[in-house]
MINUPA-168189 format. One record per residue (C-alpha): residue number from 1; y, z, x negated. Coordinates in steps of 0.5 Angstrom, whole numbers, plus 2048, in hexadecimal, padded with zeros to 3 digits. Layout:
<site><i>NUM</i><Y>Y</Y><Z>Z</Z><X>X</X></site>
...
//
This chain:
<site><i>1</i><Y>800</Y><Z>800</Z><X>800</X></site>
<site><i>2</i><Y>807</Y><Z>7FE</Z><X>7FD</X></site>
<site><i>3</i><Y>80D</Y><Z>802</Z><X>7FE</X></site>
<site><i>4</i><Y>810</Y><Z>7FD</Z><X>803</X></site>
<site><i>5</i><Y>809</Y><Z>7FF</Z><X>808</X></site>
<site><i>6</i><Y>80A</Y><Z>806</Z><X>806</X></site>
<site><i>7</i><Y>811</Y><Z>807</Z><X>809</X></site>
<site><i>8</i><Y>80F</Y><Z>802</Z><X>80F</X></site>
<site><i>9</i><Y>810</Y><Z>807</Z><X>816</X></site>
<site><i>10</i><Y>80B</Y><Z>808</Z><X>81A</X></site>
<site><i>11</i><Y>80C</Y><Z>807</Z><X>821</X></site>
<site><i>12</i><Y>80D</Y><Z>80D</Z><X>825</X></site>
<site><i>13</i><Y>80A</Y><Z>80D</Z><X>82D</X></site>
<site><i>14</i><Y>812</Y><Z>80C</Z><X>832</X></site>
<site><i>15</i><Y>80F</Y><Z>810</Z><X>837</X></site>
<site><i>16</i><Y>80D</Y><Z>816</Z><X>832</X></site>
<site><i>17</i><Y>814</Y><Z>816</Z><X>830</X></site>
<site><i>18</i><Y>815</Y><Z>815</Z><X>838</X></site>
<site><i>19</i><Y>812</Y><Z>81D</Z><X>839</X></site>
<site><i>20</i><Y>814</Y><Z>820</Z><X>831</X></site>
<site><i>21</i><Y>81B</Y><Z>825</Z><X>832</X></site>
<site><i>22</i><Y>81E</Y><Z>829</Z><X>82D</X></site>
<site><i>23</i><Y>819</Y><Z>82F</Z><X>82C</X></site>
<site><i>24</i><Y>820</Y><Z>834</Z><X>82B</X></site>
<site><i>25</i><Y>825</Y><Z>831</Z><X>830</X></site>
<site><i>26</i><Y>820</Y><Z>82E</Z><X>835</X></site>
<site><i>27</i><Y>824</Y><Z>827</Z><X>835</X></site>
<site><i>28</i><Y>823</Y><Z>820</Z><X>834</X></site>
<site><i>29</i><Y>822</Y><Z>81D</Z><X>82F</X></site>
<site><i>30</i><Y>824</Y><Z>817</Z><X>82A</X></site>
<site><i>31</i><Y>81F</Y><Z>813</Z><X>827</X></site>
<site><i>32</i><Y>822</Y><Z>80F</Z><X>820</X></site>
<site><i>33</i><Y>81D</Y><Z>80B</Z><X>81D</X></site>
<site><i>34</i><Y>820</Y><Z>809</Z><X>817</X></site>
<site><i>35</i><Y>820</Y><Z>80F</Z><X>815</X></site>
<site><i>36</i><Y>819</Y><Z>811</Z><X>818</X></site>
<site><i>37</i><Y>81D</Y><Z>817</Z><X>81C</X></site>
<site><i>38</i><Y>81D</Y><Z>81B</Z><X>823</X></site>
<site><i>39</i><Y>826</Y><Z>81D</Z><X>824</X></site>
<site><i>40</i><Y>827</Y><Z>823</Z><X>828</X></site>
<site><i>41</i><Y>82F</Y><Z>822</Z><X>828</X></site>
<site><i>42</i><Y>82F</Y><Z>82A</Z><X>82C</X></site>
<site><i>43</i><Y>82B</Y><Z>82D</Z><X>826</X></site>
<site><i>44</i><Y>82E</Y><Z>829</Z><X>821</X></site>
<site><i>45</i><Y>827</Y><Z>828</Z><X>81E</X></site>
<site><i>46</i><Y>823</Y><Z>820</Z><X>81C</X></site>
<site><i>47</i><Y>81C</Y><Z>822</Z><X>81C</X></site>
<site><i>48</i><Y>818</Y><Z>81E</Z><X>818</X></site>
<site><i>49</i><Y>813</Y><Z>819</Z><X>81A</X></site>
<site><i>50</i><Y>80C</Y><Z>818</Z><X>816</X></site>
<site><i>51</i><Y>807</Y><Z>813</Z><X>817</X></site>
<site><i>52</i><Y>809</Y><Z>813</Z><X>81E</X></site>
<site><i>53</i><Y>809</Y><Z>819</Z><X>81F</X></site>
<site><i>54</i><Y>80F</Y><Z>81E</Z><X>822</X></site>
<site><i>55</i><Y>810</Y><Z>824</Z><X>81D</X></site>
<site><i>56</i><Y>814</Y><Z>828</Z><X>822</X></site>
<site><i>57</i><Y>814</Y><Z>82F</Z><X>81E</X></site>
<site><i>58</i><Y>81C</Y><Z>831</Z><X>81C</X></site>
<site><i>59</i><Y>81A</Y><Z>833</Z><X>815</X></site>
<site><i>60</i><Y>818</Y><Z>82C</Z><X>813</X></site>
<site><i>61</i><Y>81E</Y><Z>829</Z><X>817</X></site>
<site><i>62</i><Y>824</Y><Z>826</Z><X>814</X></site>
<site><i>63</i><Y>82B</Y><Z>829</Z><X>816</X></site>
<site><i>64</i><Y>830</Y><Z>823</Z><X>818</X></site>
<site><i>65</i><Y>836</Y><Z>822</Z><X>814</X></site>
<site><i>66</i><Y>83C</Y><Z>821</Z><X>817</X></site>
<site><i>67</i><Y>83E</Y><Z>81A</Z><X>81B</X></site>
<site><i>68</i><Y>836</Y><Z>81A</Z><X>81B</X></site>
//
């Protein structure tokens, strides 16, 4: 597998992501695909997305900068 194949994304399921909210604000939440993560705007929080699979724990969460 070259670098290229490794970065690819792996789709994650619409009607998961339909269904998936926020684990410490209980909103919606916003799926970037460039960047592989779930966006909580209320919680200021972008959980990551590995190999498809939605990590919805806030230590493993990034927090937002501002204007993000």
């Amino acid at each position: 597998m070259n670098e290229k194949e490794a970065k690819k994304p792996i789709p994650t399921d619409p009607k998961l992501l339909e269904l998936l909210v926020c684990p410490l604000t209980k909103t919606s939440l916003l799926y970037d695909a460039d960047k592989q993560e779930l966006v909580s705007r209320a919680a200021r929080l972008a959980f990551p997305v590995r190999d498809g699979i939605p990590v919805l724990l806030e230590e493993e969460a990034r927090h937002l900068e501002d204007g993000e």
